[in-house]
Structure formats: structure tokens, C-alpha cells
VEXZA-913067 format. One line per 8 residues: for each residue x, y, z of N, C-alpha, C. Coordinates in steps of 0.02 Angstrom, whole numbers, plus 50000, padded with zeros to 5 digits. Layout:
<drenlos>
X:Y:Z:X:Y:Z:X:Y:Z ~ ...;
</drenlos>
This chain:
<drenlos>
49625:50416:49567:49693:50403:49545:49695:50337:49508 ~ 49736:50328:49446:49750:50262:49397:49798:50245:49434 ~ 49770:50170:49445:49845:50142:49468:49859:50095:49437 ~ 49936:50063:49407:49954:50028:49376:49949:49948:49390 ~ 49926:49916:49369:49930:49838:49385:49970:49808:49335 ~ 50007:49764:49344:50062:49710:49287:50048:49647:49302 ~ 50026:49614:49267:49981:49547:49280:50058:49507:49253 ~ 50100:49488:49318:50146:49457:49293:50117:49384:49319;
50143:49310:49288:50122:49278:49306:50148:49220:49379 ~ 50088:49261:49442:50100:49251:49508:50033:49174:49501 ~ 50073:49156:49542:50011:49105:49561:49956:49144:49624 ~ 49886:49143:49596:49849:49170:49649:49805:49155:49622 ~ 49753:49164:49684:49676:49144:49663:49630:49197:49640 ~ 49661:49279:49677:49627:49315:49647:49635:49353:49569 ~ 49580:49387:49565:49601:49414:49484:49639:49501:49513 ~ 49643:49520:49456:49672:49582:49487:49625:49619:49501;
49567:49625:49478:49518:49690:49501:49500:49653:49589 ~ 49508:49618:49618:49500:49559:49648:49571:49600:49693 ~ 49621:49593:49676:49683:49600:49704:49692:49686:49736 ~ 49650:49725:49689:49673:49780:49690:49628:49824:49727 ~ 49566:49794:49752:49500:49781:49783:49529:49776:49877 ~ 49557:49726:49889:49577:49711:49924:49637:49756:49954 ~ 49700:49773:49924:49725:49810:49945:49730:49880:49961 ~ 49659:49894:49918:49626:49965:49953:49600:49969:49991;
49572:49897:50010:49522:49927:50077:49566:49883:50147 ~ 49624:49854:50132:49686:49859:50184:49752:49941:50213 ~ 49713:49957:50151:49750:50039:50166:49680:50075:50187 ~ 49632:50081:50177:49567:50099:50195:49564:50091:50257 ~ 49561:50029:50282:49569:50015:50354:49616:50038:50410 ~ 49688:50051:50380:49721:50079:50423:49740:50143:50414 ~ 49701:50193:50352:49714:50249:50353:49678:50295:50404 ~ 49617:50303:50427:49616:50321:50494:49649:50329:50581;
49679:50292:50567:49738:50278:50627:49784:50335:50603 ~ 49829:50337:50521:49888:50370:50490:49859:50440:50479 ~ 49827:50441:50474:49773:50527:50462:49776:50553:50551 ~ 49747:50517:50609:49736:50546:50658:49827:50574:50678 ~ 49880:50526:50667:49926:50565:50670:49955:50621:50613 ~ 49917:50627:50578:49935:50678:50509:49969:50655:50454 ~ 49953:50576:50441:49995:50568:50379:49941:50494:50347 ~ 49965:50491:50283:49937:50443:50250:49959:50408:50227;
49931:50372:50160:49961:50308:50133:49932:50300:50064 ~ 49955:50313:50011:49903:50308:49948:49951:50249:49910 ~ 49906:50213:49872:49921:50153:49808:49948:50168:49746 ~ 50027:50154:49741:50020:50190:49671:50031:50147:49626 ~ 50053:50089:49634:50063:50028:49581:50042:49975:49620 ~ 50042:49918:49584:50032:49833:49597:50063:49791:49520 ~ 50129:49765:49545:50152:49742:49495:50166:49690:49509 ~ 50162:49629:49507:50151:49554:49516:50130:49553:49603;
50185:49535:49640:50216:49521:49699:50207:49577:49730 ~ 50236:49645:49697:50272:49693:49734:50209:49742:49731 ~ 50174:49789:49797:50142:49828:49806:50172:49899:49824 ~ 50170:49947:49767:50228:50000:49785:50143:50059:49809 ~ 50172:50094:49870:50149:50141:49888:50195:50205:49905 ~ 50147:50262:49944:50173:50328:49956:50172:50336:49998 ~ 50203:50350:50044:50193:50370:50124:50187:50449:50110 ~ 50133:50508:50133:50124:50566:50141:50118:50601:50221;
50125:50665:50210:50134:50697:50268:50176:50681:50335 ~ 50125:50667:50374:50190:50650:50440:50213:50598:50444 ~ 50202:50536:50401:50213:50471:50383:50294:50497:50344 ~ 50304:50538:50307:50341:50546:50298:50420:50546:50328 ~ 50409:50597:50374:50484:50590:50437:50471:50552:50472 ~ 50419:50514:50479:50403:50462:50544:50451:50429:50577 ~ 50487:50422:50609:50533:50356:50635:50496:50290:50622 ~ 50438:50291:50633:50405:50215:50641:50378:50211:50592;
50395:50261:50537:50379:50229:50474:50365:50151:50440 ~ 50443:50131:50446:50457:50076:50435:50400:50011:50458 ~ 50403:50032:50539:50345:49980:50578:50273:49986:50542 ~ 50242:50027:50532:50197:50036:50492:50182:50014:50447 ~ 50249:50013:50399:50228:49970:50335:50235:49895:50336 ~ 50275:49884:50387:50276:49816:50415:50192:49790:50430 ~ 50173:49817:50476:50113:49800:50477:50064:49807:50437 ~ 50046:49839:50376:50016:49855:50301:50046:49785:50252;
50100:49774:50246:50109:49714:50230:50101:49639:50261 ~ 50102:49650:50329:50066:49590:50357:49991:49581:50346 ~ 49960:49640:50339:49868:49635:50340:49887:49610:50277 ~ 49913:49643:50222:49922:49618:50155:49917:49533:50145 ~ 49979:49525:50154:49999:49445:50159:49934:49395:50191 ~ 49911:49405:50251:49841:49395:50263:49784:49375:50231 ~ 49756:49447:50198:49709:49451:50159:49721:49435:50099 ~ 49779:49422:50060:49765:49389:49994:49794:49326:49997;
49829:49290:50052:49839:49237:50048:49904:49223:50027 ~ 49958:49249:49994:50018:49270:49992:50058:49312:50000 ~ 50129:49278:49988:50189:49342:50001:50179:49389:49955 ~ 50194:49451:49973:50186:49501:49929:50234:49569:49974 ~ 50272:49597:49954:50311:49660:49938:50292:49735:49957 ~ 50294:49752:49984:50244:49826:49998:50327:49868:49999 ~ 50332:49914:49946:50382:49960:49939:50368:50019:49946 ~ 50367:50084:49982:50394:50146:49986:50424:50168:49916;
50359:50219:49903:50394:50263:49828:50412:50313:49862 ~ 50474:50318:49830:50522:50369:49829:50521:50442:49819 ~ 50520:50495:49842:50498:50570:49827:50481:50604:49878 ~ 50465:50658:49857:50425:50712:49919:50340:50675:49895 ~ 50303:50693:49939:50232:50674:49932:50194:50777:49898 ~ 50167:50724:49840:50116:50786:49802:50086:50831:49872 ~ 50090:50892:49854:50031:50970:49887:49964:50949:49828 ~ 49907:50946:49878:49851:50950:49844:49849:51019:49878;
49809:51054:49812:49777:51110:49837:49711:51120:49858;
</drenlos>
């Protein structure tokens, strides 16, 4: 999957392949946990600050959705060293066949 990066100008130390590196393998890390309950988490943008993702499958109706991404943005914030935004895209989640 292409995912969009917007190199707006954030103060940071990393570069974006650097940035975008990192926040895959913070969803990497906690997608085993979101899979054993039947749902996932895919990357679909990185635009300065703001990290927009997808919540799929049972992540979807989750109640504790929310908590979840709470904690995906804390590893976030963490590992790159700043505040940063983790948003919920909007939609039904794609049927792969």
C-alpha cells in the first residue's frame, strides 16, 4: 500500500522515510494483540503532525476502540520523540478478497 507523506514543516529529527519506518513498526508491534481479537490497524497517511489510520474488522465496533488508539499514539509520541495526532479514517474498512 502507497501511503501519503506531506513534509509540512515540523520540527523533527527524523526524515520521513525515517518517520514512516517507525510508525510501521509501532503498528507492527501492536498488530498481533488487534488480529488475536479479529481486527487491525493499517497506515494510510502521515501528514506533518497528524498520523491518519484505519481501524478494520472487529476494531471496528470495538468499544475500546478509542483506548487503543490512545495507546498507538502514546507508543507513537515515544518513539519519535514528539507530539503527533493519530486520527481514525472514516468509512467501512475495504473486503480483501
Amino acid at each position: 500500500m502507497q501511503v501519503q507523506i506531506h513534509d509540512k514543516k515540523v520540527a523533527s529529527a527524523v526524515s520521513s522515510a525515517e518517520r514512516e519506518g517507525i510508525v510501521r513498526a509501532v503498528l507492527d508491534e501492536v498488530r498481533p494483540n488487534l488480529k488475536r481479537d479479529g481486527g487491525d490497524c493499517e497506515l494510510i497517511e502521515i501528514d506533518g503532525n497528524k498520523i491518519i489510520v484505519k481501524l478494520t474488522g472487529a476494531c471496528v465496533l470495538c468499544k475500546l476502540a478509542s483506548a487503543t488508539l490512545e495507546g498507538i499514539q502514546a507508543r507513537l509520541i515515544e518513539r519519535l520523540g514528539e507530539f503527533v495526532r493519530l486520527i481514525p479514517s472514516a468509512g467501512a474498512a475495504k473486503v480483501r478478497h
